[in-house]
C-alpha positions as a Python dict, from the first residue, in 0.01 Angstrom:
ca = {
    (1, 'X'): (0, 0, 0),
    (2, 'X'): (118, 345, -101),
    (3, 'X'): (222, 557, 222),
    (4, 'X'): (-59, 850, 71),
    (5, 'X'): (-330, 589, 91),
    (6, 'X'): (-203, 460, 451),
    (7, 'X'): (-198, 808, 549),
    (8, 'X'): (-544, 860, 389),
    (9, 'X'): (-684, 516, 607),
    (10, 'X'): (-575, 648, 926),
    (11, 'X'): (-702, 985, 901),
    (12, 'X'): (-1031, 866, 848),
    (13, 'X'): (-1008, 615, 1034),
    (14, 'X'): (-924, 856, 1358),
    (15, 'X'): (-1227, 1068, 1281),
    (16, 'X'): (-1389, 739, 1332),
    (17, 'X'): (-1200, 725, 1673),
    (18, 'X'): (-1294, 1044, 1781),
    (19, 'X'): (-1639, 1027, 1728),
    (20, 'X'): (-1658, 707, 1952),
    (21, 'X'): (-1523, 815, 2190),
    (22, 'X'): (-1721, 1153, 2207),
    (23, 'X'): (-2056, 975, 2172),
    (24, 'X'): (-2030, 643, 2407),
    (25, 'X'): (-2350, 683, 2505),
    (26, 'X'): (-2509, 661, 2155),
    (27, 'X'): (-2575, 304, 2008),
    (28, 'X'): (-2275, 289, 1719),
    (29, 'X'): (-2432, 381, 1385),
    (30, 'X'): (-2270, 205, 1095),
    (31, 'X'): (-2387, 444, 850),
    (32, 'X'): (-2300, 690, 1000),
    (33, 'X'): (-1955, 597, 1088),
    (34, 'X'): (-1904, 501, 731),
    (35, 'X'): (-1991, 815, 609),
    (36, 'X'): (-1741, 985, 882),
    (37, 'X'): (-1468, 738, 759),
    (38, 'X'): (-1583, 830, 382),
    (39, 'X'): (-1597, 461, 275),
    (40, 'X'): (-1896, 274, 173),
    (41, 'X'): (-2063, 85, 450),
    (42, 'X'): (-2056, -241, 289),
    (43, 'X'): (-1686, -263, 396),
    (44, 'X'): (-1668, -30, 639),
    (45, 'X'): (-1652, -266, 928),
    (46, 'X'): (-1406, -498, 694),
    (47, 'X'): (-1207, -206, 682),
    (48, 'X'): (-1227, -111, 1076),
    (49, 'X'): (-1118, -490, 1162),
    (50, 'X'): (-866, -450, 949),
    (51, 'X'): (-673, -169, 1058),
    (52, 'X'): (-783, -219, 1440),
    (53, 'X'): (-834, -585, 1515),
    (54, 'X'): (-1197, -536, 1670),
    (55, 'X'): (-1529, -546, 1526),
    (56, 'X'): (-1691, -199, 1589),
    (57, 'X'): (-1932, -399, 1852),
    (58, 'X'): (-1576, -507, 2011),
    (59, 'X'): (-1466, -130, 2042),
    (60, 'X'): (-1734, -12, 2189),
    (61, 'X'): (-1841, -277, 2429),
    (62, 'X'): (-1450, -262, 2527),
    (63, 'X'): (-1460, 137, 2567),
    (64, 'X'): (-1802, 140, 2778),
    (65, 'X'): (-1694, -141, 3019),
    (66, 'X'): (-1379, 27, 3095),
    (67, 'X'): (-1529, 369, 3120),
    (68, 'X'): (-1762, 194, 3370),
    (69, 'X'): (-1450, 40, 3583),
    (70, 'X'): (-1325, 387, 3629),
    (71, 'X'): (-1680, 487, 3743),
    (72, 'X'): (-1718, 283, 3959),
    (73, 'X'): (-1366, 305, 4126),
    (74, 'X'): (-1381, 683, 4129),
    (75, 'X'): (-1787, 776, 4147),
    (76, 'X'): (-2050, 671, 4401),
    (77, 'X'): (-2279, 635, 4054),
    (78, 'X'): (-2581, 380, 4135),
    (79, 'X'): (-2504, 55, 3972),
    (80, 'X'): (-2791, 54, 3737),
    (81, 'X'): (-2693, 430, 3639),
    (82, 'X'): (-2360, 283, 3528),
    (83, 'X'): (-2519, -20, 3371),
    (84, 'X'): (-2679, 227, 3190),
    (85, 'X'): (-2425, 434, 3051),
    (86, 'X'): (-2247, 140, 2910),
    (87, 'X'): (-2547, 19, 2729),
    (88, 'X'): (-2719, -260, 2923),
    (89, 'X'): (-3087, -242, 3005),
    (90, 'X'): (-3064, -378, 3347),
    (91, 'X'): (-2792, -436, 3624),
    (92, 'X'): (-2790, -773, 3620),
    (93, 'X'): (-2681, -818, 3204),
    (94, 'X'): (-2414, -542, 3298),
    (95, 'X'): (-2307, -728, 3556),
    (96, 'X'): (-2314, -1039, 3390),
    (97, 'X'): (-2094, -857, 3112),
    (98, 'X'): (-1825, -668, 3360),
    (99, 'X'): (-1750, -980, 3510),
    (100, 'X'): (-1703, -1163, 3209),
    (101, 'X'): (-1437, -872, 3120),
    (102, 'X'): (-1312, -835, 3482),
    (103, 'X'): (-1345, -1137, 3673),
    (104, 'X'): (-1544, -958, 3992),
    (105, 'X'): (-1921, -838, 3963),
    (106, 'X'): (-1918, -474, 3983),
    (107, 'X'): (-2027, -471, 4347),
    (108, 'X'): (-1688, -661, 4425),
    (109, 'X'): (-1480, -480, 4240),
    (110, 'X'): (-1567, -118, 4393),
    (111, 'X'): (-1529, -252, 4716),
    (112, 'X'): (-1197, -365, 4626),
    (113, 'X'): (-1072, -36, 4502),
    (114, 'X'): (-1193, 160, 4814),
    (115, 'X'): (-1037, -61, 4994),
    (116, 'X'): (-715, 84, 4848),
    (117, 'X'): (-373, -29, 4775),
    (118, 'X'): (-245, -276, 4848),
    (119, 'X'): (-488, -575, 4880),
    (120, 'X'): (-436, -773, 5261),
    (121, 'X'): (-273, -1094, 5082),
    (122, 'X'): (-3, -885, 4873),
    (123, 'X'): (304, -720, 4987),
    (124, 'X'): (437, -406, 4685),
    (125, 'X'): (761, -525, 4540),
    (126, 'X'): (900, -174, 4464),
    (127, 'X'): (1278, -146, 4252),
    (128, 'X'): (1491, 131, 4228),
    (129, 'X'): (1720, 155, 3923),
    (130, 'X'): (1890, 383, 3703),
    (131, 'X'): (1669, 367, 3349),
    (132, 'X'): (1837, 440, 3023),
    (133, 'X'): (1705, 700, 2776),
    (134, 'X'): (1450, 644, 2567),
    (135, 'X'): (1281, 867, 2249),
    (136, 'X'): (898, 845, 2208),
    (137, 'X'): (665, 937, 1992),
    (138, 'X'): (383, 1062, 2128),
    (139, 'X'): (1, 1214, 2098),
    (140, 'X'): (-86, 1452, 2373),
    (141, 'X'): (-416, 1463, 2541),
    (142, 'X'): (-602, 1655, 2752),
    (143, 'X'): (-830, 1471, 2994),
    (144, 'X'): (-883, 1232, 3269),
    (145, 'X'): (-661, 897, 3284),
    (146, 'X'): (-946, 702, 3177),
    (147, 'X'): (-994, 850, 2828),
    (148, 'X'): (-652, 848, 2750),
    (149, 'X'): (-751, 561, 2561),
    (150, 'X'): (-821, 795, 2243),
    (151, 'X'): (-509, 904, 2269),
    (152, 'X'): (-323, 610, 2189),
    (153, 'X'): (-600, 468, 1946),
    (154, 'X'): (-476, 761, 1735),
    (155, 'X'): (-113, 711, 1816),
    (156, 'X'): (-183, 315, 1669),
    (157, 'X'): (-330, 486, 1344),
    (158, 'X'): (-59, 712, 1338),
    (159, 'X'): (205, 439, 1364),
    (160, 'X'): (52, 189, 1117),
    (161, 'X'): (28, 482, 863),
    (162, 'X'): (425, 475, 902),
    (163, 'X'): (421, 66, 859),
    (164, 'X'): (494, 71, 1230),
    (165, 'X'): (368, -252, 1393),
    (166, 'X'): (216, -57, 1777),
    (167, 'X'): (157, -363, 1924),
    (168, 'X'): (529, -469, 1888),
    (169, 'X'): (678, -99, 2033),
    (170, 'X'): (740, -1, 2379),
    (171, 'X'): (403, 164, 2497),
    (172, 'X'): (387, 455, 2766),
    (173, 'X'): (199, 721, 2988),
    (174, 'X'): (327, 1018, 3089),
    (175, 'X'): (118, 1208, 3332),
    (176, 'X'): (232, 1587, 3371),
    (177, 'X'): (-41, 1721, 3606),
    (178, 'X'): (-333, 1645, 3741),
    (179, 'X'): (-635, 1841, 3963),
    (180, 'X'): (-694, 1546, 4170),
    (181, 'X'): (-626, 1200, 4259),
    (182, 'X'): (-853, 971, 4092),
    (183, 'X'): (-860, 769, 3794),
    (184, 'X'): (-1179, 1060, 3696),
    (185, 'X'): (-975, 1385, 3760),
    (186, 'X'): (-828, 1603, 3461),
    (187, 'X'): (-439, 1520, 3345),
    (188, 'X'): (-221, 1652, 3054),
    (189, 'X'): (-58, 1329, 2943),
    (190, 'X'): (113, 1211, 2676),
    (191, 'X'): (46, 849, 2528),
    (192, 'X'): (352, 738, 2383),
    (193, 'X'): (558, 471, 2187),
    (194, 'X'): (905, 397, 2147),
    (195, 'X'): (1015, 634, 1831),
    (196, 'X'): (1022, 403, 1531),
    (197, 'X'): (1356, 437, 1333),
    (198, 'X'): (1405, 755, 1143),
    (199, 'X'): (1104, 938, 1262),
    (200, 'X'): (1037, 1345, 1235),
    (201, 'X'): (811, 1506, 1433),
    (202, 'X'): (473, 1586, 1231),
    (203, 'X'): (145, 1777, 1303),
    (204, 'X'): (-33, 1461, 1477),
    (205, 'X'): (255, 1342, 1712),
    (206, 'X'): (562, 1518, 1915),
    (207, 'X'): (901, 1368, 1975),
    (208, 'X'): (955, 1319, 2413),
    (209, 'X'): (1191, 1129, 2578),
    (210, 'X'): (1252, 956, 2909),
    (211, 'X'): (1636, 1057, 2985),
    (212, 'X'): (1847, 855, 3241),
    (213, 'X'): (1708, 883, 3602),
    (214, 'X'): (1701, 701, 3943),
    (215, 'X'): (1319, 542, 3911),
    (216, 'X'): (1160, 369, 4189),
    (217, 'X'): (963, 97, 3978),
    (218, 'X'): (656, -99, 4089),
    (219, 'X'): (477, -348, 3856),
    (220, 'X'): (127, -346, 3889),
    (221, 'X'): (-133, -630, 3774),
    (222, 'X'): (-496, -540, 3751),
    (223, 'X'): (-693, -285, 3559),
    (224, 'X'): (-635, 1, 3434),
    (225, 'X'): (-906, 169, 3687),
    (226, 'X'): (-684, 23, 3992),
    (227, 'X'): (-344, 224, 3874),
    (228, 'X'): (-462, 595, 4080),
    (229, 'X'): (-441, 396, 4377),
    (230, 'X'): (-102, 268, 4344),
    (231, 'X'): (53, 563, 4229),
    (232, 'X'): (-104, 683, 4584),
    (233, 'X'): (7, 408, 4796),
    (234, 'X'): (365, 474, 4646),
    (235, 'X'): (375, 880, 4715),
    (236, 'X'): (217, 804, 5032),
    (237, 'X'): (354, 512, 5173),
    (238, 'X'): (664, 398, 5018),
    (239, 'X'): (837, 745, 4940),
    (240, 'X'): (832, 871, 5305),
    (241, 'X'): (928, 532, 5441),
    (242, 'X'): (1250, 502, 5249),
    (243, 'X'): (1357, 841, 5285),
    (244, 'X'): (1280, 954, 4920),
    (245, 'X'): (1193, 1270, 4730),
    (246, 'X'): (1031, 1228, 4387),
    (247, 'X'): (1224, 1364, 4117),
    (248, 'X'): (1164, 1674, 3812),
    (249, 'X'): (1052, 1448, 3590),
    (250, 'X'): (641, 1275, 3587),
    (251, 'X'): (532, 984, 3654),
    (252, 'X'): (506, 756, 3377),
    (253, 'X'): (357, 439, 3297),
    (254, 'X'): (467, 157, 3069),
    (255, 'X'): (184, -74, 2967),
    (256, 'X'): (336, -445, 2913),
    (257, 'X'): (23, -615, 2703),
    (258, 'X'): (-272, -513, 2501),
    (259, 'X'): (-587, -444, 2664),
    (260, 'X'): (-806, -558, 2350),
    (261, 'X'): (-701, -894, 2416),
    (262, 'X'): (-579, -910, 2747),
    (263, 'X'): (-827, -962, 3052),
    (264, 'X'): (-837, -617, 3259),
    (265, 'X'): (-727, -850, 3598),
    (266, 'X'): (-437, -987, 3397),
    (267, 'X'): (-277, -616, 3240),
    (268, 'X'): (71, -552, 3361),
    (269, 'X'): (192, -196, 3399),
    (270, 'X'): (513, -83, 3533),
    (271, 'X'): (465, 227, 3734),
    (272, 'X'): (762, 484, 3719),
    (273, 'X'): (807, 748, 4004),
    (274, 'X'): (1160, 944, 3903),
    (275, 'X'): (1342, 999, 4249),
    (276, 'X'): (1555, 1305, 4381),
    (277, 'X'): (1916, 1254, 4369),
}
């Protein structure tokens, strides 16, 4: 495939991305996410599988029951308010569904995530090491940690326009600032890859980098949803009690699998706070 036509895939594809994400609520519509993609809709949804690995039905269903998670680690939303949002009719068929995804019925899995970090039967193995540099590429966004998800479905576009396999790069999060300490509070963040060989920054993406720093390292396993707490129990906790500063440089996240295949219980992320010399 010519690299005009790749690039002409993924940018319609993306408005495809955006709209999804901006309209959860609304039953998907494939007529009219053909016509955003400008393709015909009798291979629309060929072409979405294609360049994403999911059915549309997948996408969604995947983006609603992990926009519920965060709700209901973050919110004190009714359960059949949540069930709601993410397009079941009653509590019990979301319930049915989340813990299909997540392996706890909703109900359980608040109550784990008040209970905070970390769980009664697991002691935090925390490492500190000196990381080597590393160049991303990266798409900013603007938004709580839970919708970063946009973010690096357009970063995926972006890279398979360049004949950049995403799923076979280094994948990160850095988190710059934030109003609040919850998976549901605003961030600037970047989502980020490891920079493919000869790459130039563009108008979609912007060239970071991770330089060499003293990191305490943590490697959490759970979803996505569970991650605030951590990054609490570590600033909290674990800083203080071995007499360390964190550093001028964000926390950042490195996400070890992919979530569209990966149960949320079983994602790996390595959690990076930079220390103080």
């Amino acid at each position: 495939m010519k690299a005009s036509t790749q690039q002409l895939y993924a940018r319609r594809l993306t408005g495809v991305i955006d709209y999804l994400n901006q309209h959860l609520d609304l039953d998907p519509d494939l007529y009219r996410l053909a016509d955003i993609a400008c393709l015909s809709p009798f291979h629309f949804h060929r072409v979405w599988r294609a360049w994403t690995g999911e059915t549309i039905a997948d996408t969604v269903r995947r983006l609603r029951l992990h926009r519920a998670s965060g709700e209901l680690a973050a919110t004190t939303a009714a359960l059949g308010q949540i069930a709601q949002r993410a397009g079941y009719d009653s509590a019990a068929a979301f319930s049915r569904a989340f813990r299909q995804a997540f392996g706890l019925p909703p109900s359980s899995f608040r109550a784990a995530q008040a209970a905070g970090y970390p769980p009664p039967d697991h002691t935090p193995a925390v490492h500190v090491a000196t990381l080597t540099p590393t160049a991303l590429t990266a798409v900013m966004h603007s938004g709580t940690f839970m919708e970063i998800g946009q973010a690096f479905d357009r970063l995926f576009l972006w890279a398979r326009q360049h004949d950049v396999d995403p799923y076979a790069a280094r994948v990160f999060g850095l988190f710059y600032c934030e109003e609040g300490g919850t998976s549901a509070t605003p961030y600037t963040a970047a989502a980020a890859m490891g920079s493919p060989a000869g790459y130039i920054e563009d108008d979609d993406t912007r060239s970071l980098a991770v330089p060499a720093m003293r990191c305490a390292t943590l490697e959490y396993v759970g979803p996505y949803a569970g991650i605030a707490g951590v990054c609490t129990w570590l600033y909290q906790h674990w800083l203080p009690a071995n007499d360390e500063l964190p550093g001028d440089f964000p926390e950042f996240e490195e996400y070890l699998n992919d979530p569209r295949i990966t149960p949320p219980a079983a994602l790996r992320t390595l959690i990076h706070v930079p220390l103080a010399d």
